[in-house]
C-alpha positions in Angstrom: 181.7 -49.2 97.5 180.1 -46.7 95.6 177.5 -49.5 93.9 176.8 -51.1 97.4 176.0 -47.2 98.6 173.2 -46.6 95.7 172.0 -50.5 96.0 171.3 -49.5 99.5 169.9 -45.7 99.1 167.2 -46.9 96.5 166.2 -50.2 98.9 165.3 -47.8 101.3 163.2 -46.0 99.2 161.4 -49.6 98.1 160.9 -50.1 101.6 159.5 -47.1 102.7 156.9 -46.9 100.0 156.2 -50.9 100.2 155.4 -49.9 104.0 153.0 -46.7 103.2 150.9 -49.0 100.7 150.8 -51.5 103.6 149.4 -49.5 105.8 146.7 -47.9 103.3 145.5 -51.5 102.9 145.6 -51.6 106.6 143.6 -48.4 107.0 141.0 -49.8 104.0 140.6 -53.1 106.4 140.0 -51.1 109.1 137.2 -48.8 108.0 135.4 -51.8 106.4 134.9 -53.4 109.9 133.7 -50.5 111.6 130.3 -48.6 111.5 131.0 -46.7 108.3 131.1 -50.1 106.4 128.9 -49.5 103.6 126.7 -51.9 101.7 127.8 -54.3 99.0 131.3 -54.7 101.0 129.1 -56.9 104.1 130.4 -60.6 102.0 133.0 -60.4 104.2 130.6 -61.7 106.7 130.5 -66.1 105.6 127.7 -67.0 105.2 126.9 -70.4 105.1 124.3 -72.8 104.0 121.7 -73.8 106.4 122.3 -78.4 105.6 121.1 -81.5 106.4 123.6 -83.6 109.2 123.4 -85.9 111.5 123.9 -84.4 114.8 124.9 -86.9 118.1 125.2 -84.9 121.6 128.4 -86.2 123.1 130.3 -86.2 126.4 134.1 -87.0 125.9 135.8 -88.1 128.8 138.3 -90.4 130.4 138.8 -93.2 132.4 140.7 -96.6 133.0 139.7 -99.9 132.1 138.9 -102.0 134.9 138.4 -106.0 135.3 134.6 -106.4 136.4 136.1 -109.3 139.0 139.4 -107.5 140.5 139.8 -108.0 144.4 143.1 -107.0 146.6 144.7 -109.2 148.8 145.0 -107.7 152.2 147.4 -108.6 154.9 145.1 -110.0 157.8 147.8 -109.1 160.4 151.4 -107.3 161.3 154.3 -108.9 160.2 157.7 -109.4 158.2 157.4 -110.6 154.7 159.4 -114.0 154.4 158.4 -115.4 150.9 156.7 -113.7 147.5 155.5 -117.2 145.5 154.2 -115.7 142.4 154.9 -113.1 140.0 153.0 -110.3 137.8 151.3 -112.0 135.1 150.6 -115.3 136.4 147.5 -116.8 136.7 146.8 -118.7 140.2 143.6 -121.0 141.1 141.2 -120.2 144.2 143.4 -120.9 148.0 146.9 -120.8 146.4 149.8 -119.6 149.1 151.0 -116.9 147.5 153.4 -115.1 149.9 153.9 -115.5 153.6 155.1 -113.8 156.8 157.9 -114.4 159.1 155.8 -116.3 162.2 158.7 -117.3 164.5 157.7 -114.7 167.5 154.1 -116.0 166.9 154.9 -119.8 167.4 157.0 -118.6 170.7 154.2 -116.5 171.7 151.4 -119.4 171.2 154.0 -121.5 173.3 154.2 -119.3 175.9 150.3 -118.5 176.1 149.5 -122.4 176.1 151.1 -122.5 179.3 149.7 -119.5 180.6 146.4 -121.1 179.7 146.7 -124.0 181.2 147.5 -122.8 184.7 144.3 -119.9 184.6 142.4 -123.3 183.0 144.1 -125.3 186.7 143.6 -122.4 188.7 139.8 -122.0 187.8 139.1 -125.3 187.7 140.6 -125.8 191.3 139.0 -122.9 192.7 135.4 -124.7 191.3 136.0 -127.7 192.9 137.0 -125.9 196.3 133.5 -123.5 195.8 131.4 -126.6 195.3 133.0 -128.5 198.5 132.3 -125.4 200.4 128.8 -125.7 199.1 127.8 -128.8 199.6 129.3 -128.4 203.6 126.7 -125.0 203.9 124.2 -127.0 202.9 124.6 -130.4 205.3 125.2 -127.2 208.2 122.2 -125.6 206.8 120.3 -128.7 207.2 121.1 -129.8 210.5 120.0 -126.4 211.6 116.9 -126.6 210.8 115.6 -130.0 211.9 117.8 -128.5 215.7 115.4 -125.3 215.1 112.4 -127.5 214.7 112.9 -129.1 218.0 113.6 -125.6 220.0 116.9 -126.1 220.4 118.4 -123.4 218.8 117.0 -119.6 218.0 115.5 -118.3 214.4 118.7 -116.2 214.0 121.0 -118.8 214.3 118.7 -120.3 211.4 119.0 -117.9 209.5 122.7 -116.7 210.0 123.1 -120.3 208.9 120.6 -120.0 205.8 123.0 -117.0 205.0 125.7 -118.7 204.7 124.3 -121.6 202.5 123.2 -118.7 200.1 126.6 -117.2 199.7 128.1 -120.6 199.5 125.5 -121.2 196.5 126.5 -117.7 195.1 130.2 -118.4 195.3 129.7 -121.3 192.8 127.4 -119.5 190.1 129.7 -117.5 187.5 127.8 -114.4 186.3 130.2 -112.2 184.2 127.7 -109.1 184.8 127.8 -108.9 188.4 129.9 -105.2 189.6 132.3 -107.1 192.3 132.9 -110.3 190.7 133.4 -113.4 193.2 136.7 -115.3 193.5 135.6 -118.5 191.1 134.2 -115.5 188.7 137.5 -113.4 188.5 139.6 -116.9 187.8 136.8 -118.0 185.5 137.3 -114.5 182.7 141.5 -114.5 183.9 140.9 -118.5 182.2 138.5 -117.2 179.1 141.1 -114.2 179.0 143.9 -116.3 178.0 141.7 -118.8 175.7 140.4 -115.5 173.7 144.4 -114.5 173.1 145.8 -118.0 172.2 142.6 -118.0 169.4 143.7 -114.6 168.1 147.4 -115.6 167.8 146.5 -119.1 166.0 144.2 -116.8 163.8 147.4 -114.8 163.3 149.4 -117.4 162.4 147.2 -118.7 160.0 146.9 -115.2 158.4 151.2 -115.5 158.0 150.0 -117.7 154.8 148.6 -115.1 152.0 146.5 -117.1 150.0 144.8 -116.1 146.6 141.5 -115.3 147.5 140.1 -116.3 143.6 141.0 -118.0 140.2 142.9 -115.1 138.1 146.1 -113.6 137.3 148.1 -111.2 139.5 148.5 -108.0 138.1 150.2 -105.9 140.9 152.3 -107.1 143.7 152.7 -104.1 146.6 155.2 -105.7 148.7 158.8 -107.7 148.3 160.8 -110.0 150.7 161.6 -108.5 154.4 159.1 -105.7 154.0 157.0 -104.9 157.2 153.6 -105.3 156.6 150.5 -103.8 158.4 146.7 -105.1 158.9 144.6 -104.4 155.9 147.7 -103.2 153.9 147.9 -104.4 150.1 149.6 -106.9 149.3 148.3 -108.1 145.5 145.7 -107.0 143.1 144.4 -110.3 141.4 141.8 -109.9 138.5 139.6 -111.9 136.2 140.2 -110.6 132.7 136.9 -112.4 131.3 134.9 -109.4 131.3 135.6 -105.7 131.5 134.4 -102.5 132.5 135.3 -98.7 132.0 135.5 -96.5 134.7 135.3 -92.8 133.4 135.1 -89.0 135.4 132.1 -87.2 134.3 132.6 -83.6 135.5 129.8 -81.5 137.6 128.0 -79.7 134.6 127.1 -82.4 132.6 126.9 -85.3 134.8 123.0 -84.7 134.9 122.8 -85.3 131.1 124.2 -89.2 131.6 121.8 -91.6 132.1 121.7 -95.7 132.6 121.9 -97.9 129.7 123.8 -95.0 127.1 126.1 -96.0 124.7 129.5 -95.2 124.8 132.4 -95.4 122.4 135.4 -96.3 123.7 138.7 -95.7 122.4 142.2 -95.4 123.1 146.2 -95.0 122.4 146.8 -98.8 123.7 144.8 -100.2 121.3 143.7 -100.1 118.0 139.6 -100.9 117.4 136.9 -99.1 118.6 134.7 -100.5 121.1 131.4 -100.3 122.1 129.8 -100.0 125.9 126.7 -98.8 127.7 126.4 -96.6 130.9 126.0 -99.4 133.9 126.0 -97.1 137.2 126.8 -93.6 137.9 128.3 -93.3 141.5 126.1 -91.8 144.3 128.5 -88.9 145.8 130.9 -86.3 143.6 134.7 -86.0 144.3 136.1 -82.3 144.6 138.9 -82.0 142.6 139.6 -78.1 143.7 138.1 -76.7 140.1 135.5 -78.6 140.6 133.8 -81.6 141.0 133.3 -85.2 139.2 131.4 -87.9 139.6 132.5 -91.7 138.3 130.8 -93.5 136.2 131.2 -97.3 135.2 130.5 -98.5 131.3 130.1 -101.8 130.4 132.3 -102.4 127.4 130.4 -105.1 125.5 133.0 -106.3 122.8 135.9 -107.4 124.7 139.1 -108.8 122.7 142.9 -109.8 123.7 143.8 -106.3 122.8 142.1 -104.9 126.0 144.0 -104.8 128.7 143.3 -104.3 132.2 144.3 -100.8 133.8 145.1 -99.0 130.4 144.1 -95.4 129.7 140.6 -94.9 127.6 138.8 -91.7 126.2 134.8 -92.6 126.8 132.6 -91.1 124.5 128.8 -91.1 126.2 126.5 -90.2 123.3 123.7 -88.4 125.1 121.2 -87.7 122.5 121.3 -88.4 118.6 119.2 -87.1 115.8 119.7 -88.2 111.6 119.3 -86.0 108.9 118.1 -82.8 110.2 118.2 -78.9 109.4 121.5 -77.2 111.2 123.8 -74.7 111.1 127.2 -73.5 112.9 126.6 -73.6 116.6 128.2 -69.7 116.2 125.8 -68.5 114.3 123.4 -69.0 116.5 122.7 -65.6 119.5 119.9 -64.3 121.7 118.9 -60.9 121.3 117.8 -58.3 123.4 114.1 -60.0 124.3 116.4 -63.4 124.8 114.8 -64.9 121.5 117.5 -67.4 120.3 118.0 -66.0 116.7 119.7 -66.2 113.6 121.0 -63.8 110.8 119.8 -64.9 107.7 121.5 -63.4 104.1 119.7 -63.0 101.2 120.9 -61.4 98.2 118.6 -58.1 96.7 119.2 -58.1 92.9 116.9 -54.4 93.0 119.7 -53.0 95.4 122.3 -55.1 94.1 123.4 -56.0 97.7 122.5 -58.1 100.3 120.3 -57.9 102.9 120.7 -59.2 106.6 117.3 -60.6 108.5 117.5 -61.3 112.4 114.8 -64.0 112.6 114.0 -66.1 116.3 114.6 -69.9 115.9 113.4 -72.6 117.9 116.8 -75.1 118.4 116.7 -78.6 119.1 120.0 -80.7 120.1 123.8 -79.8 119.8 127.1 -80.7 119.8 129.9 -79.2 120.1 129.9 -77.7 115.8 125.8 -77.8 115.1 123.2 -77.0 116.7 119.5 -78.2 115.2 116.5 -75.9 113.9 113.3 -76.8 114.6 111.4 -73.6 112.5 109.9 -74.0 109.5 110.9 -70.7 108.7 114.5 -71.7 107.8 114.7 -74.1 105.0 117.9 -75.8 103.6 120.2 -74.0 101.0 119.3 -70.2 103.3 122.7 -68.5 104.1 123.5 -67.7 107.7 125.9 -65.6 108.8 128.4 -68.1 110.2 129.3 -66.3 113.7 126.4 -64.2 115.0 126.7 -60.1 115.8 124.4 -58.5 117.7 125.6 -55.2 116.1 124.8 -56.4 112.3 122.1 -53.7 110.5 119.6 -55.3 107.8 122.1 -53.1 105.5 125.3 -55.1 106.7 126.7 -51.9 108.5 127.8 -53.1 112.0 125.9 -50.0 114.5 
């Protein structure tokens, strides 16, 4: 007991002064990062060498890869799913039935309205034949009154309540669907065209019960399965031709402006294993707001297609903007603007007469960037200078931070 009691009295006292040299070193740290750093201790700043890189502007986004020749099939009318033909994967040819829809209340209702449309069809018809008669009996009336006028034997108004008549006979027999108060014949005639127009639409219905493949490809998605209720215009299968590929990518508000037609873009992703290669082929009109912001698609061309690219898988897009080979950079940090907004560097040189070094703010004209470099354009900065690799406004020529 007595050994365990000094073990632990004489640990405390390694402990408390291990903690008191900590916090000298601590309080040594400190003062060399504030104002009273002196010079000679301002190598802490990195430096590092002004070099020769290759420097490519990229934008790195995402996207899906998309067949160039996809199309949905859409149902063309209302009804109840009765058969699925096909399955994901399979290829079909142009016109193939592919599904179909219950059409038993349609081939009821087509045999109820061909009935209907036969007696409007009777009924207008009749009512023609009864409008011509009554015609042709004002006219032979209308005649005889005139040669009876002629010879004095009756009055001009009984001529022309007679001419009247034989002009609303005529009228009664001319079909005019414009006319505000339609005539008998005229109201039988659209009641008849009525009933034609709905037995066309529920033969173009019944047709539309037979979902055929609209192209030559395989079905990649089917939306529906048996004794679903379907809806005009709703989908029912994506088909797709898997020849030739395409990339569609979101290219967010603040550098959509930089993309242009016809760059190249390296496409990569989990799915697959090679790199491919693709160029910018349109860049969508309108933006989409995504609440943060807003993006704007963009479709790529991927040139190189191979077995291993699938339609629909996830991609990353990389659209190289701008590219420049073998010119002077440095760290995109180290680069500032000072209080006349020069863009500037800190340059460190080393003064053997002061046996220190010495810190020179210099303005810089910069060229293009990526994300790590940024390119110098002066002649003033040659390769092999040291720049102080994360830019401080505060830094003295002495290294003392004001």
């Amino acid at each position: 007991m007595r050994s365990r009691s000094r073990f632990r009295f004489q640990t405390k006292h390694v402990i408390i002064i291990a903690v008191i040299f900590l916090a000298a070193i601590g309080y040594g740290v400190y003062r060399g990062t504030t104002s009273e750093f002196v010079m000679g201790s301002a190598d802490v700043f990195k430096a590092v060498p002004v070099a020769f890189r290759d420097v490519d502007n990229i934008i790195y986004t995402s996207g899906r890869i998309r067949a160039k020749n996809a199309k949905f099939v859409l149902a063309k009318t209302n009804g109840v799913v009765a058969n699925i033909n096909v399955k994901a994967g399979e290829t079909v040819v142009k016109d193939q039935v592919i599904a179909s829809l219950a059409s038993e209340n349609l081939l009821e209702q087509i045999d109820q309205k061909q009935l209907a449309l036969q007696i409007d069809k009777n009924n207008f018809l009749n009512a023609r034949e009864m409008a011509e008669r009554q015609l042709k009996e004002a006219e032979i009336y209308y005649e005889e009154k005139k040669e009876l006028y002629n010879v004095k034997v009756i009055s001009k108004s009984e001529l022309e309540m007679a001419r009247q008549e034989y002009q609303d006979a005529k009228k009664e027999t001319t079909i005019d669907t414009h006319d505000a108060i339609p005539t008998e014949l005229e109201t039988k005639y659209l009641k008849y065209k009525q009933s034609e127009l709905i037995l066309e639409s529920l033969y173009k219905d019944l047709e539309a019960t037979t979902i055929k493949s609209p192209m030559e490809g395989i079905i990649t998605a089917i939306y529906i399965k048996d004794s679903d209720s379907v809806s005009t215009d709703n989908k029912l299968f994506e088909i797709v031709v898997l020849d030739e590929l395409e990339v569609h990518a979101s290219v967010g508000q603040y550098d959509i402006n930089k993309v242009k037609i016809g760059m190249e873009v390296t496409i990569t992703g989990d799915a697959f294993e090679h790199d491919y290669q693709g160029k910018v082929v349109n860049i969508a009109a309108s933006a989409v707001d995504q609440g943060t912001g807003s993006i704007v698609e963009v479709i790529i061309d991927v040139e190189d297609e191979s077995s291993e690219l699938k339609h629909n898988f996830k991609t990353n897009a990389n659209i190289l903007v701008s590219s420049v080979s073998n010119v002077l950079t440095v760290p995109v940090d180290a680069v500032g603007v000072n209080l006349n907004d020069e863009t500037v560097i800190q340059i460190r040189e080393w003064k053997e007469s002061e046996k220190g070094y010495e810190f020179t703010t210099i303005p810089v004209v910069t060229g293009i960037r990526n994300d790590l470099y940024i390119e110098i354009l002066s002649e003033e900065v040659q390769e092999g200078d040291l720049v102080v690799a994360i830019y401080r406004a505060e830094l003295d020529p002495k290294g003392r931070i004001n």
